[in-house]
C-alpha positions in Angstrom: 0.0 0.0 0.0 2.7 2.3 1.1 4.5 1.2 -2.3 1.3 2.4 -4.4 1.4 5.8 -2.8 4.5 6.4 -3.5 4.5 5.4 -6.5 1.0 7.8 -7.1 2.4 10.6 -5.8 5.6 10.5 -8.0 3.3 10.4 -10.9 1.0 13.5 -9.6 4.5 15.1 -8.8 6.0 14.2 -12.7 2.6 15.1 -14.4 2.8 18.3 -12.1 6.1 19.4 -13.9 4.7 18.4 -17.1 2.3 20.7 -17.0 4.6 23.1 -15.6 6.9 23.1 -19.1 4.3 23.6 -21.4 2.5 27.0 -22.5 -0.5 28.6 -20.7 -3.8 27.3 -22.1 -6.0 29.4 -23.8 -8.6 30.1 -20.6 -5.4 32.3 -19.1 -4.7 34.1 -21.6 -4.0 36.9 -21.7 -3.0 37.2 -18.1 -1.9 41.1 -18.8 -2.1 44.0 -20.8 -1.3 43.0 -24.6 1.3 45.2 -26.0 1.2 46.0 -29.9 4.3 47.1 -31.3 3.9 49.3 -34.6 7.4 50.1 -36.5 6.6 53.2 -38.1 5.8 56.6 -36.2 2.5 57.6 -34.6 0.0 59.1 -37.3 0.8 56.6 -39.8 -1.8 54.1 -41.7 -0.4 51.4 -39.6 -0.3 53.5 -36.7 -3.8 54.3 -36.8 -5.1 51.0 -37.8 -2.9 49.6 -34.4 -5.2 52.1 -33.0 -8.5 51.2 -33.8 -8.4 47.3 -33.6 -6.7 48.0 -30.2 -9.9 49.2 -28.6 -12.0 46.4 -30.2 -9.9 43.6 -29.5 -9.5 44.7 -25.6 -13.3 44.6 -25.3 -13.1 41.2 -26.5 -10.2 40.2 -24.4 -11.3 41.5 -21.0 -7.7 43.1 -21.0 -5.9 46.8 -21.9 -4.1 46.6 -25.5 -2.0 49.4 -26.2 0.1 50.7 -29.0 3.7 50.9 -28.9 5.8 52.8 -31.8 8.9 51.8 -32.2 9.9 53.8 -35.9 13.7 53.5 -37.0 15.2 51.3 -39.4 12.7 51.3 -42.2 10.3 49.1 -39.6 13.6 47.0 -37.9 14.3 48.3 -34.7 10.3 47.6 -33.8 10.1 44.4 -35.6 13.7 43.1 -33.6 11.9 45.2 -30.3 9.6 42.0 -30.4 11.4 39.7 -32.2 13.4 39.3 -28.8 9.9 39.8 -26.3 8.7 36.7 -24.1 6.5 35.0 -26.4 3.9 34.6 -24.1 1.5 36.2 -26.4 1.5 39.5 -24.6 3.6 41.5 -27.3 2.5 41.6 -30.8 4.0 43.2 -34.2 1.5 45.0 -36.5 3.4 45.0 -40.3 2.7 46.0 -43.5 3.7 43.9 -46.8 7.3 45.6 -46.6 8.2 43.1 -44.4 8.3 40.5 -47.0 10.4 43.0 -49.8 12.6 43.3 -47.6 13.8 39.8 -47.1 15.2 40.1 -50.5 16.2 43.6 -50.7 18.1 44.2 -47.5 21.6 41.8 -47.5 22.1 41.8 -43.8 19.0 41.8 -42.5 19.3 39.9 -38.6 16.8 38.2 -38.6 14.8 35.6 -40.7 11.1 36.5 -40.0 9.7 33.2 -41.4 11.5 31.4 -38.3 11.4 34.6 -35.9 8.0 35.6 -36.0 4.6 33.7 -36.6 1.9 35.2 -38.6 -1.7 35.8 -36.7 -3.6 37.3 -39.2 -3.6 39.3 -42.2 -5.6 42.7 -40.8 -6.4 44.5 -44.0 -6.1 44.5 -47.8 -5.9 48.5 -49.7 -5.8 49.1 -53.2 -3.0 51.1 -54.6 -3.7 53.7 -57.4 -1.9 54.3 -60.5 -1.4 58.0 -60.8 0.0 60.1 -63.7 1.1 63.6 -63.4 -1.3 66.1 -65.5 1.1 66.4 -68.1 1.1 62.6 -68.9 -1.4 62.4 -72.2 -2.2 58.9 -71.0 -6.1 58.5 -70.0 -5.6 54.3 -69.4 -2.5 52.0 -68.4 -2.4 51.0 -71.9 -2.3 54.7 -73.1 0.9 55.0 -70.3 2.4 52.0 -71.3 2.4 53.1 -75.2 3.8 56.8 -74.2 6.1 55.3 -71.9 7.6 53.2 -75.1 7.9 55.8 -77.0 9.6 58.3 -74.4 12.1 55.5 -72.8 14.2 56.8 -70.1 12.0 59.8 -70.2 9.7 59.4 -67.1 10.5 59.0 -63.6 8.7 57.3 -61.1 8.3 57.8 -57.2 8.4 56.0 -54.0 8.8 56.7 -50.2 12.2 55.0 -50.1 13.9 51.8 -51.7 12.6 48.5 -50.8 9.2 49.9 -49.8 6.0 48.0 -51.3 5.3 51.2 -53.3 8.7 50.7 -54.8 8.7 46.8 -55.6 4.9 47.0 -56.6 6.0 50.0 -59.5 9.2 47.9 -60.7 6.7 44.9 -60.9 5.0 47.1 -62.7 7.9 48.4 -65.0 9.1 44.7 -65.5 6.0 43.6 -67.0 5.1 46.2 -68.9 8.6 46.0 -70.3 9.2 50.0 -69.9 12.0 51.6 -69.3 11.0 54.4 -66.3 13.6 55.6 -63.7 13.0 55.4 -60.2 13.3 58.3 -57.8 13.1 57.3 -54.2 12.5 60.1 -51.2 12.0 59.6 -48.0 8.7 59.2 -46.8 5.3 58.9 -48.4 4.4 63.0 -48.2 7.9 63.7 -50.1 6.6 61.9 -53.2 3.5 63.6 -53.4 5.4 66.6 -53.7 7.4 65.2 -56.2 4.5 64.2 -58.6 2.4 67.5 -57.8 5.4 69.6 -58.8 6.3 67.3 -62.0 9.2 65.9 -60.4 8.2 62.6 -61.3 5.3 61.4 -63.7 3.9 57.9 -62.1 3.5 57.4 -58.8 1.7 54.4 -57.0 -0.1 55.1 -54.1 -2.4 53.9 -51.7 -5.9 54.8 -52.0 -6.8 57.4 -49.8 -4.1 60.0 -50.0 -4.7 58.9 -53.5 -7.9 60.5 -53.4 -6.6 63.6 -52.0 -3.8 64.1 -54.7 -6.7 63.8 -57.7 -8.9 66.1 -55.7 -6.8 68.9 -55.9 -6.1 68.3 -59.1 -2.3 67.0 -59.1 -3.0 63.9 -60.0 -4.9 61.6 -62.3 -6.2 58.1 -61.5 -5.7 55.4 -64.4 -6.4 52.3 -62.4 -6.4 50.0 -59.4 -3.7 47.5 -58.6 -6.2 44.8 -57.1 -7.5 41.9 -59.1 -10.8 43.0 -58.7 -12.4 46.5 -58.9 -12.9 48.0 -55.4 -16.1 49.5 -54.4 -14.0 52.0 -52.7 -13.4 54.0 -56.3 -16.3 52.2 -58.3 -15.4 54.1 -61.4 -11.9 52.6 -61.7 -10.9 49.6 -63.6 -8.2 47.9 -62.5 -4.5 47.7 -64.2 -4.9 44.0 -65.2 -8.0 45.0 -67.2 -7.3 48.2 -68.5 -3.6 47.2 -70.5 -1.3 45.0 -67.9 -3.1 41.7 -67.7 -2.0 40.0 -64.7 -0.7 42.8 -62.8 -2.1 42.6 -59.0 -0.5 44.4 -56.2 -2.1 45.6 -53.1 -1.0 47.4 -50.0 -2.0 44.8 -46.8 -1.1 44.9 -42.9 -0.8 41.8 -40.5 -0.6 41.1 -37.4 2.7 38.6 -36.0 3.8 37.1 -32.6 6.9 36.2 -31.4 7.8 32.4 -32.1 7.4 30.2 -29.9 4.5 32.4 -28.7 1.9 29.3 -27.0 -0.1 27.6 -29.8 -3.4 28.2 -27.7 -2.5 31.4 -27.2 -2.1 32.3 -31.2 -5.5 30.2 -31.9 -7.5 32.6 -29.8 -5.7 35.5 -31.2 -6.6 34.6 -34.4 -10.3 34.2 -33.7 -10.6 36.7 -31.8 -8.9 39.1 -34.6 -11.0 37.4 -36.9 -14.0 38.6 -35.3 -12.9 41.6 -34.8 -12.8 42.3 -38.3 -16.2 40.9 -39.3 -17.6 43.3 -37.2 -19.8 46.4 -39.2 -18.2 49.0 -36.8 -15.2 48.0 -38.1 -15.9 47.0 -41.8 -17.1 50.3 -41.7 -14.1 52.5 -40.3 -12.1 50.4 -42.5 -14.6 51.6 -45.7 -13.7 55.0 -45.0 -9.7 54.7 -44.4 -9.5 52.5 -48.1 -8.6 49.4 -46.9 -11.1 45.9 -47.2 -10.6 43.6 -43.6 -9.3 40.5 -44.3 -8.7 38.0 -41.3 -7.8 34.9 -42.9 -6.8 32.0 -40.9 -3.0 31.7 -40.1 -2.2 29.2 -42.5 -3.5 31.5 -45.4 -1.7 34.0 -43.8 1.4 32.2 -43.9 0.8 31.2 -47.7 0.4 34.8 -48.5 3.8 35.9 -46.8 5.3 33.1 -48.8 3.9 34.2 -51.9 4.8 36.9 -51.8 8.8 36.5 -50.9 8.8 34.3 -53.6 7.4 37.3 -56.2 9.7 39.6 -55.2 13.0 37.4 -55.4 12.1 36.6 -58.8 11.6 39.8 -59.7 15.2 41.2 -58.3 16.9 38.0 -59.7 15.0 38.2 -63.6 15.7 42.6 -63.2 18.6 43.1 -60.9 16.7 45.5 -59.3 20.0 47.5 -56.7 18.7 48.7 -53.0 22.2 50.5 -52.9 
């Protein structure tokens, strides 16, 4: 008898520090305030979408989640900032697509983000806009595709920087159409608009909304959407593929990451809990008005995307020779 107890109570005691070495379930988390990290400053789109899903997902958690910018390094020094966090699920990264570009454009990047970080969620989905300067004749992409053939070397093109999605989504763009356009990258988003409204450069593409604001005042004009579809967001556009690039697609989108190693539980109810977040009409709606179309596909179509997509652009630098230097 005295054998048996023994004997139980070094199993209680063994299954006890079993327990003990695996992850939290799901019923405690999150056991504290949930930290989003955003890489750019505050008062950018990312920023602001960080923001907003913040206060929903809280109310869904029955915990504080707060925004934390961490802006430096073209989006490093916050992506590394959490990179290096417990992964207890308590410190997330909110990224846009440029974290995929920049696997291939940046040499010494230190880290490998497909092993470092594990992919929640994509958030959001925004159409870019192909913009010509007014002095462009071109009324279509295959009416800027014809004059850019004809003027090679002759148009320059914008982008907030080297590397950024607006930069590898126009030399996708420039490879396909097979145009020769030259690239002239500033620093930051508001820089280029200044550059096209002044005639600096001739094409820009650009996100939707400030998109908008360019054609309003009349330094701009809208050819077409990069998305495969057309958006309901600027009904009266076609989209490139359509209207003289078939095949082009290329779309701004934002996701949300964890740390690896982050507890599997702990990422499932994450990602549900994101995912409902996003199907809700308060926030299909806020989303309506910023240009951007929720997403909140399941992690494994998350993870299919990111892949896609590094695979894109290294064939794209590898068949161009595209030079972040």
């Amino acid at each position: 008898m005295k054998s048996f107890r023994r004997r139980s109570t070094m199993i209680a005691a063994g299954a006890a520090a079993l327990l003990a070495a695996f992850p939290a379930l799901a019923e405690d988390w999150p056991k504290k305030t949930v930290r989003i990290v955003v890489p750019y400053p505050a008062g950018s789109n990312s920023d602001n979408l960080a923001r907003f899903l913040s206060q929903r997902l809280a109310t869904r958690l029955g915990q504080s989640v707060i925004v934390d910018n961490r802006g430096g390094g073209g989006g490093m020094i916050g992506t590394q900032a959490v990179i290096v966090a417990e992964p207890d699920g308590h410190t997330l990264l909110l990224h846009s697509g440029a974290i995929t570009s920049e696997v291939v454009a940046r040499k010494n990047l230190p880290y490998d983000m497909r092993k470092a970080l594990v992919p929640i969620s994509m958030l959001t989905l925004g159409p870019n806009v192909v913009l010509v300067h007014p002095s462009v004749p071109a009324k279509s992409v295959a009416e800027l595709i014809a004059y850019a053939k004809a003027n090679p070397g002759k148009l320059n093109f914008g982008s907030p920087g080297l590397s950024t999605s607006i930069h590898m989504s126009t030399e996708l763009f420039k490879a396909m159409a097979g145009i020769d356009i030259v690239h002239v990258p500033y620093k930051g988003g508001a820089p280029s608009y200044q550059g096209l409204a002044g005639g600096e450069i001739q094409i820009l593409i650009d996100p939707l909304p400030t998109a908008r604001t360019l054609v309003a005042s009349g330094r701009a004009r809208p050819l077409a959407v990069t998305t495969a579809t057309p958006t309901d967001l600027w009904p009266e556009l076609p989209t490139v593929s359509e209207s003289g690039l078939p095949g082009y697609v290329s779309a701004v989108w934002f996701g949300l990451f964890a740390p690896a190693g982050t507890p599997i539980d702990a990422q499932a109810r994450l990602s549900k809990e994101i995912r409902a977040v996003l199907a809700e009409p308060a926030t299909r709606d806020w989303m309506g008005k910023q240009g951007a179309i929720p997403v909140g596909d399941t992690q494994d179509e998350f993870r299919a995307k990111i892949d896609e997509d590094i695979t894109r652009w290294r064939n794209l630098v590898q068949t161009t020779g595209i030079k972040f230097e």
